[in-house]
Structures are given as C-alpha cells and as structure tokens.
DRENPA-3360 file (N, C-alpha, C; in nm, 2 decimals, always signed):
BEGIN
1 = XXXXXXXX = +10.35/+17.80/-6.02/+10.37/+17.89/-5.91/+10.48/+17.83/-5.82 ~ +10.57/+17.95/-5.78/+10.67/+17.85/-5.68/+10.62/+17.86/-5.55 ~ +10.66/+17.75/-5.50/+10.57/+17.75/-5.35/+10.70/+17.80/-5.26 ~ +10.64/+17.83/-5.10/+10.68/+17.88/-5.04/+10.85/+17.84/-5.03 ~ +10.83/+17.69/-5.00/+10.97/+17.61/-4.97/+11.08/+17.68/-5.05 ~ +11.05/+17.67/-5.16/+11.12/+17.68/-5.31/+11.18/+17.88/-5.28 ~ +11.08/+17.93/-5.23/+11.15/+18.10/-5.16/+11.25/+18.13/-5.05 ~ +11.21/+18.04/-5.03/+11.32/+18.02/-4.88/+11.50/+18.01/-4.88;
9 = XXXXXXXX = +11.55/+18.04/-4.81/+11.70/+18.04/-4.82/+11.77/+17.93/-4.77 ~ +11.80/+17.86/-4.85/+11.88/+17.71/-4.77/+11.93/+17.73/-4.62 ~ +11.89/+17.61/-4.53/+11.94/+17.68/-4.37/+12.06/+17.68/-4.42 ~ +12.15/+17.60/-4.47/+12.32/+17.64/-4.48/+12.35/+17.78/-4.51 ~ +12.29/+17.81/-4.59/+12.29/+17.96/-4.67/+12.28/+18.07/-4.57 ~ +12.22/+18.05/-4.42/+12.20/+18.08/-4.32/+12.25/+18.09/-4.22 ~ +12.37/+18.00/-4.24/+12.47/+17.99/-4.12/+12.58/+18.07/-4.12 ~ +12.58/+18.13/-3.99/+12.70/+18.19/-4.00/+12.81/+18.13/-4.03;
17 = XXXXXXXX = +12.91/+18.26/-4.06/+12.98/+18.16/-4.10/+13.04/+18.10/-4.22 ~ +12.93/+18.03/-4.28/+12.91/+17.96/-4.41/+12.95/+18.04/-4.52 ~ +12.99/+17.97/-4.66/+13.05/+18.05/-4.74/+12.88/+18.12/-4.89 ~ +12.79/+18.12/-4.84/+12.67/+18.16/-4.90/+12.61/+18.27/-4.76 ~ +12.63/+18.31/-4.68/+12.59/+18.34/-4.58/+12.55/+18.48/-4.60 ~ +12.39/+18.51/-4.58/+12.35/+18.62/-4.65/+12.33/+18.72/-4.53 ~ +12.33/+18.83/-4.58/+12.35/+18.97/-4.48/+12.20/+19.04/-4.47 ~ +12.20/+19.10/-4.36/+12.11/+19.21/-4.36/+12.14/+19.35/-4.45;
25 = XXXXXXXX = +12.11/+19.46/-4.45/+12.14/+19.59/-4.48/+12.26/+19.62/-4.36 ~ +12.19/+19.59/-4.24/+12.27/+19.65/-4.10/+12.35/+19.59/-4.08 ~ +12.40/+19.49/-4.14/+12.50/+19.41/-4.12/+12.62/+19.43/-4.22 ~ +12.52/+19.46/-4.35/+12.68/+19.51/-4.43/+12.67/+19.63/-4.39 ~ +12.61/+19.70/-4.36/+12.71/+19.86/-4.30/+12.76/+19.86/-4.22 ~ +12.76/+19.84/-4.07/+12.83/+19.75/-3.99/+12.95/+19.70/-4.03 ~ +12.95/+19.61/-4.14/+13.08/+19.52/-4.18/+13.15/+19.66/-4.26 ~ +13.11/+19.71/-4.33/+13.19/+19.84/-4.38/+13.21/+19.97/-4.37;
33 = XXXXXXXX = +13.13/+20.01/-4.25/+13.12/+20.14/-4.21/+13.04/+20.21/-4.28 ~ +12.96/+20.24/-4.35/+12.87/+20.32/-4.41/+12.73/+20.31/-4.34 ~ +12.64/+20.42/-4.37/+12.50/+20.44/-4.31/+12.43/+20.38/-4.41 ~ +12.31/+20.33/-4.33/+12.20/+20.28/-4.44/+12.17/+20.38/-4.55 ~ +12.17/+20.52/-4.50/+12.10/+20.59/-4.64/+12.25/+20.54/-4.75 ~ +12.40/+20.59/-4.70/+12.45/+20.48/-4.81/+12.44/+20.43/-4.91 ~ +12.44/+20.27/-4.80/+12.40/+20.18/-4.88/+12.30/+20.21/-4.96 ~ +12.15/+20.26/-4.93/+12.08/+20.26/-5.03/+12.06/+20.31/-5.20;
41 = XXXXXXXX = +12.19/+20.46/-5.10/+12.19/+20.52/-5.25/+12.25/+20.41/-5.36 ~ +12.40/+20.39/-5.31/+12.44/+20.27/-5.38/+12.39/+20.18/-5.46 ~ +12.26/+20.11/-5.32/+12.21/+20.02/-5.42/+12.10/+20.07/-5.58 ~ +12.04/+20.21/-5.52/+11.98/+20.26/-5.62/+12.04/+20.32/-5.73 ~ +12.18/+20.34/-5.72/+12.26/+20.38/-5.82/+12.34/+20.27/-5.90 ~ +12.34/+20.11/-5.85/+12.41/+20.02/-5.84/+12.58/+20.02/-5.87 ~ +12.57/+20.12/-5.77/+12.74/+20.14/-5.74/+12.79/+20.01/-5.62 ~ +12.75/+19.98/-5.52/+12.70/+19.90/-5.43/+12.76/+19.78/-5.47;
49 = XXXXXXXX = +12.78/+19.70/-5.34/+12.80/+19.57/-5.35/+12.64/+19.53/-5.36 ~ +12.65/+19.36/-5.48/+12.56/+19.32/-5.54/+12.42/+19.28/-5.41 ~ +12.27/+19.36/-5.41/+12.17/+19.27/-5.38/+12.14/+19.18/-5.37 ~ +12.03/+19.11/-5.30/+11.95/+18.99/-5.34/+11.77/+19.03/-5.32 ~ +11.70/+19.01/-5.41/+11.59/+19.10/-5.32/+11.52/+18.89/-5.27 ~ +11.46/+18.94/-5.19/+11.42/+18.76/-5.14/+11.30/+18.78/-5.07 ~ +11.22/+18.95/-5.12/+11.10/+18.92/-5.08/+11.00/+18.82/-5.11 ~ +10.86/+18.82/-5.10/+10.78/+18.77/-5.15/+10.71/+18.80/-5.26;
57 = XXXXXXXX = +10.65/+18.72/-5.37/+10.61/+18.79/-5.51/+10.46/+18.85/-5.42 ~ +10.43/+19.00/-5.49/+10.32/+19.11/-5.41/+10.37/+19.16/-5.36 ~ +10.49/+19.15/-5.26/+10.55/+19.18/-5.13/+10.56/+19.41/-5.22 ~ +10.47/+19.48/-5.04/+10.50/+19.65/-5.12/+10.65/+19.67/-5.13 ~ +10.73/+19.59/-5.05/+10.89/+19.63/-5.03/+10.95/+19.54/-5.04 ~ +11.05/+19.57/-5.11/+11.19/+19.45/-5.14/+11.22/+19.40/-5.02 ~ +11.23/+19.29/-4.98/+11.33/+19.29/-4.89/+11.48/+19.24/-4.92 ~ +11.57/+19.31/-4.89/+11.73/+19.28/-4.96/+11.82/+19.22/-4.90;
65 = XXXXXXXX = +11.85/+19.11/-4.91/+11.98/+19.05/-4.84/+12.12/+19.09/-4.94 ~ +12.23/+19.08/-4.87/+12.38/+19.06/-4.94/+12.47/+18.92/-4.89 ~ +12.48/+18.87/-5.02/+12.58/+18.75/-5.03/+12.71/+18.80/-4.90 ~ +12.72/+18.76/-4.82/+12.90/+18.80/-4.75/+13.00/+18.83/-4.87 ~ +12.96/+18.71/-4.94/+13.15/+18.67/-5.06/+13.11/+18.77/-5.15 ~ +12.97/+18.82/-5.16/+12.99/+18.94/-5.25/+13.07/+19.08/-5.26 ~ +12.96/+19.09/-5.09/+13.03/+19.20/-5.04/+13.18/+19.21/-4.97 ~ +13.22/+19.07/-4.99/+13.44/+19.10/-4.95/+13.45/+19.12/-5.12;
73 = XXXXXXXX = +13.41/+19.06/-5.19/+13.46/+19.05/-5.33/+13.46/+19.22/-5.38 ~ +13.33/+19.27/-5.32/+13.32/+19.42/-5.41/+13.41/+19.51/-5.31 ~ +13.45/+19.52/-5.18/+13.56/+19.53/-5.15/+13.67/+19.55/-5.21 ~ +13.71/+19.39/-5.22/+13.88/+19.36/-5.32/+13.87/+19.45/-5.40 ~ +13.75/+19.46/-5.48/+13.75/+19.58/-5.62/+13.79/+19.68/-5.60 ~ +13.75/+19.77/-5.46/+13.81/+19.85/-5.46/+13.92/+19.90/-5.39 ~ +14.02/+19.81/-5.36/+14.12/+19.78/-5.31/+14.21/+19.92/-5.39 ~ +14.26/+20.02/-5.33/+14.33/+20.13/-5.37/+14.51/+20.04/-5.34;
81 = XX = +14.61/+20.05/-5.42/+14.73/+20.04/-5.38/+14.84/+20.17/-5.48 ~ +14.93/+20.20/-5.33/+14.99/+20.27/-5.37/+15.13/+20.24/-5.39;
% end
C-alpha cells in the first residue's frame, strides 16, 4: 500500500515558479483564457493539455492538477504560423 507521504507532491514540485510546478483547473484557464466547462470538455475528450489526477485512492472525484511545462508545451503545439 502506498502511504500517504509517497501521494504527496514534492514541496519543490509546489513552488511557484519551479520548473514541475503543478496547476489548478483555475489556474490553467486563467493562464489560457478558456472556461472551466472547457477545459473539462477537453480533458474528457483528451484534446486538452495533459492531466494529473493526484486524488486519493477511493477518493468519489478526481482531483486534477496540470504540469505548467505541459501546459506551455501543449500550447507550442498549437502554435498557428502564417
């Protein structure tokens, strides 16, 4: 069984800032202008910059964080040039 410790998010991983530094929902919409329903669809369609779910095992609801470097990376992807 993994223990608690072991679910937890490194404090670095936690710092702003930092290059692991994980997001809220409201924070990447915010960072990219879209609405939570959005994002959600997104994530349920996995169109979306990449999840993390970091609930707890049982847990009734995911809880979802986003990598930052994910979300500039899924960005760059869709970088339009004309």
């Amino acid at each position: 069984m993994v223990g608690a410790h072991d679910r937890r998010l490194k404090m670095e991983d936690r710092m702003p800032g930092g290059d692991a530094e994980y997001m809220t929902q409201a924070e990447v919409c915010a960072l990219i202008r879209v609405s939570p329903r959005t994002l959600v669809a997104w994530r349920q369609h996995r169109t979306g910059p990449p999840p993390i779910d970091v609930s707890t095992p049982g847990a009734r609801k995911p809880t979802w964080r986003y990598a930052r470097a994910d979300v500039l990376a899924w960005l760059r992807e869709r970088r339009v040039t004309t």
